[in-house]
N, C-alpha and C positions, 0 to 999 in steps of 0.2 A: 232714378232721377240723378243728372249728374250734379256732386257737390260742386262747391263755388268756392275754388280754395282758394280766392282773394278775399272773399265775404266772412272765410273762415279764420284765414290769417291776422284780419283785423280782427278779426274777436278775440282771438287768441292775445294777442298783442293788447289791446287795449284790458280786457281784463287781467292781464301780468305786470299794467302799469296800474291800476285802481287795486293788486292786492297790498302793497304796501301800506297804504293810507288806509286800509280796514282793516290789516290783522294793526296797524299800531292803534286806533280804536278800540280792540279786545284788547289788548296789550294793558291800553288804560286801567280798564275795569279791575286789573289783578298789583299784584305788590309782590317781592321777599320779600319772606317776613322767618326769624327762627321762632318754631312754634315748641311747646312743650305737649306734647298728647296723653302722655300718661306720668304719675308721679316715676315712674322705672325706666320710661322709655329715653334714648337719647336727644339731644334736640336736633329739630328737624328742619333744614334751611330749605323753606321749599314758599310757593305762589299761592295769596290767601287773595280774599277779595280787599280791594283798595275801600278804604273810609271815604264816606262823603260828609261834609261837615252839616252839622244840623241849627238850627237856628241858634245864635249867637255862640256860635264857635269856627274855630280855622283848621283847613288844611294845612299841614305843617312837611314837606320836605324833605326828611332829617340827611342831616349831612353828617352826625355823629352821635353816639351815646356814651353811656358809661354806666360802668357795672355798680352795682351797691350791695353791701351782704345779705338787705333784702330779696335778691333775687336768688341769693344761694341760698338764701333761708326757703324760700319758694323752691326753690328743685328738690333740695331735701326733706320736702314736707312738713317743714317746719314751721307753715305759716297757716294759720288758720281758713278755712273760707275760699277753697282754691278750685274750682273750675274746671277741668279740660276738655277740650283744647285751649291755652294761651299763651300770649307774647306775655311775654314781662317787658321789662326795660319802664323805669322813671324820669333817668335823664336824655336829657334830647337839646339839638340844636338844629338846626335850618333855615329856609326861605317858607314862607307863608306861599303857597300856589291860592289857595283858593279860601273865600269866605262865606261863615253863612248868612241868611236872615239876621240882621240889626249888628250886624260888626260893621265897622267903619271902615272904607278902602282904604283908610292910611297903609291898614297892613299888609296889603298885598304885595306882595314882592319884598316885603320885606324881612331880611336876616333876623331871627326870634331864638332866645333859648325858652325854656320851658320850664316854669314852678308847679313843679306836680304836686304840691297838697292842694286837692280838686275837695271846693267846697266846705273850706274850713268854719264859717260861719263868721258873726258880729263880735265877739268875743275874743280879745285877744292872748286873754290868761288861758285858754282852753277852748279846742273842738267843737262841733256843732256836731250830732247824731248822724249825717249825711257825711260828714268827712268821709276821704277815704284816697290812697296814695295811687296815682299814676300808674298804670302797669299792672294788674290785678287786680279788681277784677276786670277795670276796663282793657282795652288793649295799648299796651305800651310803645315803647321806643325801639325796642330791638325790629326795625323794619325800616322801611322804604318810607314810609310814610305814618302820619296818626293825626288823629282830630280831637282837638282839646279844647275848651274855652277860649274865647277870644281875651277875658281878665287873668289869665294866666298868662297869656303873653309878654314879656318882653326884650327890648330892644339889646344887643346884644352890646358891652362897651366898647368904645371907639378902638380900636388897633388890636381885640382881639381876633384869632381864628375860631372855627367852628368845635375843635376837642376843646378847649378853654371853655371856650360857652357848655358845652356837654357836661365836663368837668364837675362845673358849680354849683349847680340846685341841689340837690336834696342833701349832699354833705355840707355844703357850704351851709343851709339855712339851719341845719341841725346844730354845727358848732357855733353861727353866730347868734341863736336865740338862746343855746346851753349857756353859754359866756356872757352874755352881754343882758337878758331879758329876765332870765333866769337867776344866772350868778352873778350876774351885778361886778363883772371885774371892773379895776380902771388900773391907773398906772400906777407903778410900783408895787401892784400887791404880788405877794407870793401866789405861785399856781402851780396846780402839781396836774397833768395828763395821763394817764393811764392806757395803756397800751397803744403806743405810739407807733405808726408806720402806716395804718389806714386810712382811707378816703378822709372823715369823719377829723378822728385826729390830725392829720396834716394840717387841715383848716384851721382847728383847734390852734396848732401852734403860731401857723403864718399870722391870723388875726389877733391871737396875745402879745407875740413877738412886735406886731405894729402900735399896739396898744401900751409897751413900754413897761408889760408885768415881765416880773423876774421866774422865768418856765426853769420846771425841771418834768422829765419825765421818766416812765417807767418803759419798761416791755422785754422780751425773752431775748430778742438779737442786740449784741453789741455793736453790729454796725447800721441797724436802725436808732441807737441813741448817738452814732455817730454821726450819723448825718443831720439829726433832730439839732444835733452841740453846733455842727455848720450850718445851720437854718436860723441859729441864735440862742439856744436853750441854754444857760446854766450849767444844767450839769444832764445827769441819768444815770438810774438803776437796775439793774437786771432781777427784776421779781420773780425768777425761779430760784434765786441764791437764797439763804437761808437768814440770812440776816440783813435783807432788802429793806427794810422797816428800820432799823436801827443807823442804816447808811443814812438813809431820809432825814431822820431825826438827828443826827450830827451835823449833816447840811445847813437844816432849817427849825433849831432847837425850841423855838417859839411855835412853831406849825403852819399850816397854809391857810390861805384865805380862803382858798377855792379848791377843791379838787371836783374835776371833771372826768368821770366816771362809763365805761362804756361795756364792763366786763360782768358787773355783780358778784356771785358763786362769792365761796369761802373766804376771802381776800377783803371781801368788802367791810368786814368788822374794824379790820386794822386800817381801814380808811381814817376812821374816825379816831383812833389815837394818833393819828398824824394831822390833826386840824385842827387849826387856832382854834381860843374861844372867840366863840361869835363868828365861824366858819361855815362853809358851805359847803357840799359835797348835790351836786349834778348827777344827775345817771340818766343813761337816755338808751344802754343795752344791755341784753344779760347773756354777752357768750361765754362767760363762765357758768351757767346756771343760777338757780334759786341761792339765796342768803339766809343763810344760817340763823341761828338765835341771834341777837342783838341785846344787850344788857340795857336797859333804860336808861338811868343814871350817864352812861358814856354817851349820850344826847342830850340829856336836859343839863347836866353836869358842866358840858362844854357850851350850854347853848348854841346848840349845833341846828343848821337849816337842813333837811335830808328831802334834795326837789326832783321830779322827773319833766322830763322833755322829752318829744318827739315832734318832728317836722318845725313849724311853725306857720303864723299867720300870713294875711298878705302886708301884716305896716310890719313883723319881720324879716318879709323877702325884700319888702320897699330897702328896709333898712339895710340890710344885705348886700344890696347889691349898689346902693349909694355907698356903704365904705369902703366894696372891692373897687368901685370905678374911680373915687376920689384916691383913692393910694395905687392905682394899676395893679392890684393886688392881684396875681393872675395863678389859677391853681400849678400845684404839683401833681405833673403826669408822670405814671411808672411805664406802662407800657401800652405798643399801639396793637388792636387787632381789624380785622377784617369782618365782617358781617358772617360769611359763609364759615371765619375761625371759631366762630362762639363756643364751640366746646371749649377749644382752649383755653380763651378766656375766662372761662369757669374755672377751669384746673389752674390758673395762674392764683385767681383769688384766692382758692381754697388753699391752697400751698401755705397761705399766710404772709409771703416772700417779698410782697409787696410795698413800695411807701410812695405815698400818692394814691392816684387815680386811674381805675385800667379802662382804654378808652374803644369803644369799636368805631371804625370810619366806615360811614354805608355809603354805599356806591362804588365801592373800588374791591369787590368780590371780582 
Protein backbone atom coordinates (compact mmCIF):
# COMPACT_ATOMS: atom_id res chain seq x y z
CA UNK A 1 0.00 0.00 0.00
CA UNK A 2 1.38 3.30 -0.92
CA UNK A 3 2.11 5.61 2.15
CA UNK A 4 0.64 9.04 2.10
CA UNK A 5 3.62 11.31 2.75
CA UNK A 6 1.42 14.33 3.24
CA UNK A 7 -0.72 12.47 5.80
CA UNK A 8 2.62 11.58 7.29
CA UNK A 9 4.39 14.86 7.14
CA UNK A 10 1.63 16.22 9.10
CA UNK A 11 1.95 13.85 11.81
CA UNK A 12 5.29 14.20 11.89
CA UNK A 13 4.97 17.87 12.10
CA UNK A 14 2.19 18.28 14.48
CA UNK A 15 3.59 15.89 16.83
CA UNK A 16 7.17 17.97 16.92
CA UNK A 17 4.95 20.97 17.70
CA UNK A 18 2.90 19.08 20.85
CA UNK A 19 6.55 17.64 22.20
CA UNK A 20 7.51 20.65 23.70
CA UNK A 21 4.33 21.35 25.76
CA UNK A 22 4.59 17.57 27.13
CA UNK A 23 8.15 16.89 27.82
CA UNK A 24 7.76 20.57 29.88
CA UNK A 25 4.76 18.66 31.77
CA UNK A 26 7.40 15.92 32.77
CA UNK A 27 9.76 18.43 33.35
CA UNK A 28 7.13 19.76 35.99
CA UNK A 29 6.99 16.70 37.92
CA UNK A 30 11.10 16.69 38.68
CA UNK A 31 13.32 19.52 40.56
CA UNK A 32 17.42 20.05 41.26
CA UNK A 33 17.88 19.33 44.16
CA UNK A 34 21.83 18.64 45.98
CA UNK A 35 21.03 15.34 47.50
CA UNK A 36 23.17 13.71 50.23
CA UNK A 37 23.07 9.69 49.64
CA UNK A 38 25.33 8.31 51.98
CA UNK A 39 27.17 9.84 55.23
CA UNK A 40 30.65 9.31 52.72
CA UNK A 41 29.25 9.97 49.56
CA UNK A 42 29.82 13.50 47.87
CA UNK A 43 26.80 15.62 47.11
CA UNK A 44 24.96 14.85 44.36
CA UNK A 45 23.47 17.84 42.15
CA UNK A 46 20.99 15.80 40.27
CA UNK A 47 16.70 15.63 39.49
CA UNK A 48 14.44 14.51 42.47
CA UNK A 49 10.77 14.53 42.25
CA UNK A 50 9.13 18.03 42.82
CA UNK A 51 6.94 18.50 46.28
CA UNK A 52 3.35 19.06 46.11
CA UNK A 53 2.10 21.12 48.87
CA UNK A 54 -0.37 19.14 51.29
CA UNK A 55 -3.20 20.67 53.10
CA UNK A 56 -2.30 23.86 54.71
CA UNK A 57 1.01 24.39 53.32
CA UNK A 58 2.94 26.22 50.16
CA UNK A 59 4.98 25.64 47.32
CA UNK A 60 7.69 27.81 47.69
CA UNK A 61 10.12 28.71 44.53
CA UNK A 62 13.44 29.23 46.12
CA UNK A 63 15.30 31.83 44.72
CA UNK A 64 18.17 31.46 47.42
CA UNK A 65 19.43 29.71 50.44
CA UNK A 66 22.03 29.69 52.87
CA UNK A 67 24.39 27.52 54.59
CA UNK A 68 24.19 26.96 58.51
CA UNK A 69 26.77 24.69 60.54
CA UNK A 70 23.80 22.53 60.87
CA UNK A 71 24.21 21.35 57.71
CA UNK A 72 27.99 20.70 58.18
CA UNK A 73 27.08 19.14 61.26
CA UNK A 74 24.81 16.78 58.98
CA UNK A 75 27.43 15.87 56.30
CA UNK A 76 29.84 15.10 59.10
CA UNK A 77 27.54 12.83 60.83
CA UNK A 78 27.40 14.70 63.44
CA UNK A 79 23.74 15.19 63.78
CA UNK A 80 21.65 12.65 65.14
CA UNK A 81 18.51 11.07 63.35
CA UNK A 82 19.78 11.28 59.70
CA UNK A 83 18.11 9.53 56.83
CA UNK A 84 19.53 8.87 53.35
CA UNK A 85 18.81 10.06 50.85
CA UNK A 86 18.40 13.94 51.81
CA UNK A 87 18.52 17.73 50.93
CA UNK A 88 19.42 19.69 53.84
CA UNK A 89 19.14 23.35 53.57
CA UNK A 90 16.89 25.41 56.44
CA UNK A 91 17.11 28.67 54.84
CA UNK A 92 15.25 29.62 51.91
CA UNK A 93 13.59 32.54 50.06
CA UNK A 94 11.32 32.75 47.01
CA UNK A 95 7.81 33.19 45.36
CA UNK A 96 5.10 31.05 46.64
CA UNK A 97 3.85 28.94 42.98
CA UNK A 98 1.28 27.06 44.50
CA UNK A 99 -0.95 26.45 47.68
CA UNK A 100 -2.62 23.88 49.57
CA UNK A 101 -6.02 23.01 51.11
CA UNK A 102 -6.97 26.01 53.67
CA UNK A 103 -4.00 28.55 52.86
CA UNK A 104 -5.29 31.82 51.84
CA UNK A 105 -4.51 33.03 48.07
CA UNK A 106 -3.08 36.05 49.59
CA UNK A 107 0.13 34.18 49.05
CA UNK A 108 0.37 33.18 45.89
CA UNK A 109 2.81 34.78 43.96
CA UNK A 110 3.92 36.08 46.60
CA UNK A 111 7.99 36.76 47.57
CA UNK A 112 8.24 34.69 51.21
CA UNK A 113 11.45 33.85 53.22
CA UNK A 114 11.07 30.98 55.26
CA UNK A 115 11.09 30.30 59.44
CA UNK A 116 12.24 26.86 59.53
CA UNK A 117 11.52 25.96 63.21
CA UNK A 118 8.53 23.63 61.85
CA UNK A 119 6.25 23.11 64.86
CA UNK A 120 7.45 24.71 67.69
CA UNK A 121 4.40 24.47 69.89
CA UNK A 122 2.23 26.95 72.52
CA UNK A 123 5.06 27.45 74.58
CA UNK A 124 7.44 30.12 74.25
CA UNK A 125 10.13 29.33 76.96
CA UNK A 126 10.59 26.00 75.11
CA UNK A 127 9.74 23.23 72.28
CA UNK A 128 6.89 21.15 71.88
CA UNK A 129 7.93 17.06 71.40
CA UNK A 130 7.01 17.55 67.35
CA UNK A 131 9.61 20.40 66.98
CA UNK A 132 12.07 19.81 64.68
CA UNK A 133 14.33 22.27 62.20
CA UNK A 134 13.72 22.52 58.33
CA UNK A 135 15.98 20.33 56.21
CA UNK A 136 16.25 16.97 58.01
CA UNK A 137 14.46 15.23 58.29
CA UNK A 138 11.98 16.93 56.03
CA UNK A 139 13.36 18.10 52.73
CA UNK A 140 15.17 21.28 52.71
CA UNK A 141 16.19 24.23 50.87
CA UNK A 142 19.11 23.19 48.85
CA UNK A 143 16.76 22.75 45.62
CA UNK A 144 14.46 24.13 43.25
CA UNK A 145 11.79 24.08 45.16
CA UNK A 146 10.11 22.81 48.97
CA UNK A 147 6.77 22.80 50.67
CA UNK A 148 6.42 24.15 54.05
CA UNK A 149 3.66 25.36 56.21
CA UNK A 150 1.70 28.17 55.05
CA UNK A 151 2.40 29.75 59.14
CA UNK A 152 5.88 29.77 58.54
CA UNK A 153 5.69 32.01 55.92
CA UNK A 154 6.66 35.34 55.55
CA UNK A 155 6.61 38.36 53.67
CA UNK A 156 9.93 39.35 52.87
CA UNK A 157 10.83 43.37 54.06
CA UNK A 158 10.24 46.01 51.59
CA UNK A 159 13.67 46.90 49.43
CA UNK A 160 15.12 43.66 50.36
CA UNK A 161 16.69 40.99 47.55
CA UNK A 162 16.16 37.35 47.83
CA UNK A 163 20.09 36.30 49.52
CA UNK A 164 18.90 38.93 52.28
CA UNK A 165 15.88 37.13 52.80
CA UNK A 166 17.81 33.57 52.67
CA UNK A 167 20.41 35.13 54.92
CA UNK A 168 18.02 35.63 57.98
CA UNK A 169 16.11 32.84 59.60
CA UNK A 170 17.62 30.43 61.36
CA UNK A 171 20.73 32.70 62.46
CA UNK A 172 19.06 35.64 62.68
CA UNK A 173 16.24 34.07 65.05
CA UNK A 174 18.95 32.21 67.07
CA UNK A 175 21.00 35.49 67.94
CA UNK A 176 17.77 37.52 68.46
CA UNK A 177 16.05 34.99 71.08
CA UNK A 178 19.96 34.37 72.59
CA UNK A 179 20.04 38.21 73.25
CA UNK A 180 17.07 39.53 73.60
CA UNK A 181 14.44 36.46 75.26
CA UNK A 182 17.02 34.71 76.85
CA UNK A 183 19.69 37.35 77.86
CA UNK A 184 17.61 40.09 78.40
CA UNK A 185 20.38 42.74 76.91
CA UNK A 186 19.33 46.33 76.66
CA UNK A 187 21.46 49.55 76.28
CA UNK A 188 24.44 50.11 77.58
CA UNK A 189 25.09 46.81 79.11
CA UNK A 190 28.51 45.24 78.49
CA UNK A 191 28.44 42.02 76.07
CA UNK A 192 31.14 39.94 75.37
CA UNK A 193 30.58 37.42 71.82
CA UNK A 194 32.51 34.54 71.36
CA UNK A 195 33.69 33.39 68.44
CA UNK A 196 33.02 36.01 66.03
CA UNK A 197 32.91 35.83 62.20
CA UNK A 198 29.80 33.28 61.76
CA UNK A 199 26.35 33.43 60.42
CA UNK A 200 24.95 33.26 64.17
CA UNK A 201 27.41 35.83 65.50
CA UNK A 202 27.36 38.45 62.98
CA UNK A 203 23.69 38.70 63.85
CA UNK A 204 24.67 38.67 67.27
CA UNK A 205 26.81 41.79 66.82
CA UNK A 206 24.63 43.83 64.04
CA UNK A 207 21.48 43.58 66.69
CA UNK A 208 23.64 44.47 69.86
CA UNK A 209 25.50 47.21 67.99
CA UNK A 210 21.70 48.70 67.22
CA UNK A 211 20.67 48.10 70.64
CA UNK A 212 23.39 50.50 71.91
CA UNK A 213 25.37 47.64 74.33
CA UNK A 214 29.01 48.24 74.55
CA UNK A 215 30.35 44.75 72.24
CA UNK A 216 33.47 43.25 72.52
CA UNK A 217 34.52 40.08 71.13
CA UNK A 218 36.55 37.26 70.82
CA UNK A 219 37.82 34.71 68.02
CA UNK A 220 41.25 33.16 66.56
CA UNK A 221 41.51 35.75 63.34
CA UNK A 222 42.74 39.21 63.81
CA UNK A 223 41.04 40.40 60.89
CA UNK A 224 37.69 38.99 61.94
CA UNK A 225 37.93 41.28 65.18
CA UNK A 226 38.84 43.62 62.60
CA UNK A 227 36.10 43.92 60.98
CA UNK A 228 33.72 43.11 63.99
CA UNK A 229 35.75 46.89 65.47
CA UNK A 230 34.34 48.28 61.90
CA UNK A 231 30.92 46.86 62.27
CA UNK A 232 30.98 48.89 65.85
CA UNK A 233 32.49 46.65 68.52
CA UNK A 234 34.63 48.02 71.23
CA UNK A 235 37.34 46.23 71.22
CA UNK A 236 38.58 42.11 70.50
CA UNK A 237 40.65 39.35 71.58
CA UNK A 238 42.26 36.59 70.10
CA UNK A 239 41.47 33.45 72.34
CA UNK A 240 44.23 31.29 71.17
CA UNK A 241 46.84 33.90 73.09
CA UNK A 242 47.50 32.75 76.39
CA UNK A 243 46.50 35.60 78.36
CA UNK A 244 43.02 36.22 76.35
CA UNK A 245 41.20 36.22 79.83
CA UNK A 246 43.22 38.75 81.56
CA UNK A 247 43.15 41.36 78.30
CA UNK A 248 39.23 40.87 78.93
CA UNK A 249 39.51 41.70 82.28
CA UNK A 250 41.68 44.90 82.07
CA UNK A 251 39.00 45.97 79.32
CA UNK A 252 36.06 45.38 81.54
CA UNK A 253 37.29 45.08 85.29
CA UNK A 254 33.73 44.92 86.60
CA UNK A 255 32.74 41.99 84.02
CA UNK A 256 29.94 41.42 81.56
CA UNK A 257 26.48 41.45 81.70
CA UNK A 258 26.05 38.94 79.05
CA UNK A 259 28.24 36.73 77.31
CA UNK A 260 26.80 34.82 74.35
CA UNK A 261 28.29 31.67 74.01
CA UNK A 262 28.48 29.36 70.83
CA UNK A 263 31.59 27.25 71.43
CA UNK A 264 31.37 25.27 75.11
CA UNK A 265 34.69 22.83 75.42
CA UNK A 266 37.30 23.87 77.97
CA UNK A 267 37.05 27.63 77.59
CA UNK A 268 33.73 27.85 78.94
CA UNK A 269 34.90 27.73 82.80
CA UNK A 270 36.78 31.07 82.31
CA UNK A 271 33.37 32.38 80.98
CA UNK A 272 32.31 32.70 84.20
CA UNK A 273 35.30 34.57 85.72
CA UNK A 274 34.68 37.06 83.27
CA UNK A 275 30.92 37.88 84.27
CA UNK A 276 29.46 40.49 86.29
CA UNK A 277 27.60 39.58 89.47
CA UNK A 278 24.26 38.87 88.53
CA UNK A 279 25.47 38.08 84.88
CA UNK A 280 24.39 35.82 82.09
CA UNK A 281 26.11 33.60 80.01
CA UNK A 282 23.89 32.24 76.78
CA UNK A 283 25.09 29.16 74.89
CA UNK A 284 23.30 27.93 72.18
CA UNK A 285 26.52 25.51 70.59
CA UNK A 286 29.22 23.29 71.47
CA UNK A 287 32.02 23.28 68.70
CA UNK A 288 34.42 23.33 71.01
CA UNK A 289 33.10 20.14 72.72
CA UNK A 290 31.73 18.93 76.18
CA UNK A 291 32.59 21.40 79.38
CA UNK A 292 34.65 20.28 81.69
CA UNK A 293 34.08 20.31 85.60
CA UNK A 294 32.71 23.56 86.78
CA UNK A 295 33.27 24.47 90.56
CA UNK A 296 29.86 25.45 92.01
CA UNK A 297 30.62 28.40 94.20
CA UNK A 298 31.91 30.33 90.60
CA UNK A 299 27.87 30.14 89.94
CA UNK A 300 26.19 30.73 92.92
CA UNK A 301 29.09 33.03 94.05
CA UNK A 302 28.45 35.29 91.14
CA UNK A 303 24.77 34.69 90.90
CA UNK A 304 25.47 33.68 87.66
CA UNK A 305 22.26 32.85 85.04
CA UNK A 306 23.91 29.68 82.93
CA UNK A 307 20.70 29.61 79.83
CA UNK A 308 20.61 27.56 76.64
CA UNK A 309 18.85 28.40 73.36
CA UNK A 310 18.21 27.12 70.15
CA UNK A 311 15.97 28.34 67.24
CA UNK A 312 13.16 30.07 68.71
CA UNK A 313 9.25 30.54 68.74
CA UNK A 314 6.91 32.04 66.22
CA UNK A 315 6.28 35.56 68.84
CA UNK A 316 10.45 35.18 68.47
CA UNK A 317 10.63 35.24 64.73
CA UNK A 318 7.40 37.82 64.99
CA UNK A 319 9.94 39.73 66.94
CA UNK A 320 12.71 39.21 64.73
CA UNK A 321 11.82 40.24 61.92
CA UNK A 322 9.86 43.45 63.29
CA UNK A 323 13.33 44.80 64.52
CA UNK A 324 15.27 43.86 61.32
CA UNK A 325 12.52 45.57 59.23
CA UNK A 326 12.09 48.76 61.65
CA UNK A 327 15.96 49.38 61.54
CA UNK A 328 16.60 48.02 57.67
CA UNK A 329 18.83 45.93 59.56
CA UNK A 330 19.82 43.80 56.58
CA UNK A 331 22.40 40.63 57.05
CA UNK A 332 26.11 40.15 56.49
CA UNK A 333 26.76 38.18 53.25
CA UNK A 334 30.50 36.44 52.97
CA UNK A 335 30.06 34.77 49.88
CA UNK A 336 27.86 33.87 46.68
CA UNK A 337 27.53 30.19 45.42
CA UNK A 338 25.72 28.54 42.76
CA UNK A 339 23.36 25.57 43.37
CA UNK A 340 25.21 22.95 41.25
CA UNK A 341 28.81 24.73 43.65
CA UNK A 342 27.41 23.20 46.81
CA UNK A 343 30.52 21.32 47.47
CA UNK A 344 32.14 24.27 47.53
CA UNK A 345 30.27 25.96 49.66
CA UNK A 346 30.78 23.34 52.08
CA UNK A 347 34.55 23.76 51.92
CA UNK A 348 34.08 27.46 52.18
CA UNK A 349 32.21 26.94 55.60
CA UNK A 350 34.48 24.47 56.99
CA UNK A 351 37.51 26.51 56.39
CA UNK A 352 36.14 28.72 59.07
CA UNK A 353 37.40 31.81 56.85
CA UNK A 354 34.05 33.10 56.90
CA UNK A 355 32.19 36.45 58.39
CA UNK A 356 28.70 36.54 57.61
CA UNK A 357 26.42 34.42 55.64
CA UNK A 358 27.49 31.84 52.59
CA UNK A 359 24.62 32.14 50.25
CA UNK A 360 23.56 29.59 47.23
CA UNK A 361 21.50 31.40 44.46
CA UNK A 362 19.09 28.58 42.82
CA UNK A 363 18.44 28.97 39.49
CA UNK A 364 21.52 30.45 37.88
CA UNK A 365 23.41 26.74 37.86
Amino acid sequence: MKKNWYFETKVRIYTFNKLPERNKKIKRKFMKAIVLKTQESPLAFEDIEKPKPKTGEALVKLRAAALNHRDLWIRKGLYPNVKFPCVMGSDGAGVVEETGKGVDDFWLNKPVLINPALNWGDDRSGHGKDFEILGVPSQGTFAEYVCVPAENLHEIPYGWNFEHAAALPLAGLTAHRALFYRGGLKAGQQLLITGVGGGVASFLLAFAIKTEAKVYVTSSSGEKIKKAMEMGAVDGVNYQKENWKDELKKKEPEGFDLIVDSAGGSQFPVLLELLRTGGRIVNFGGTAGKIPEIVPARIFWKQASILGTTMGSPADFESMMEFVSDLDLRPVIDKHFTLDSAEEAFRHLDNQSQFGKVIINIGNY
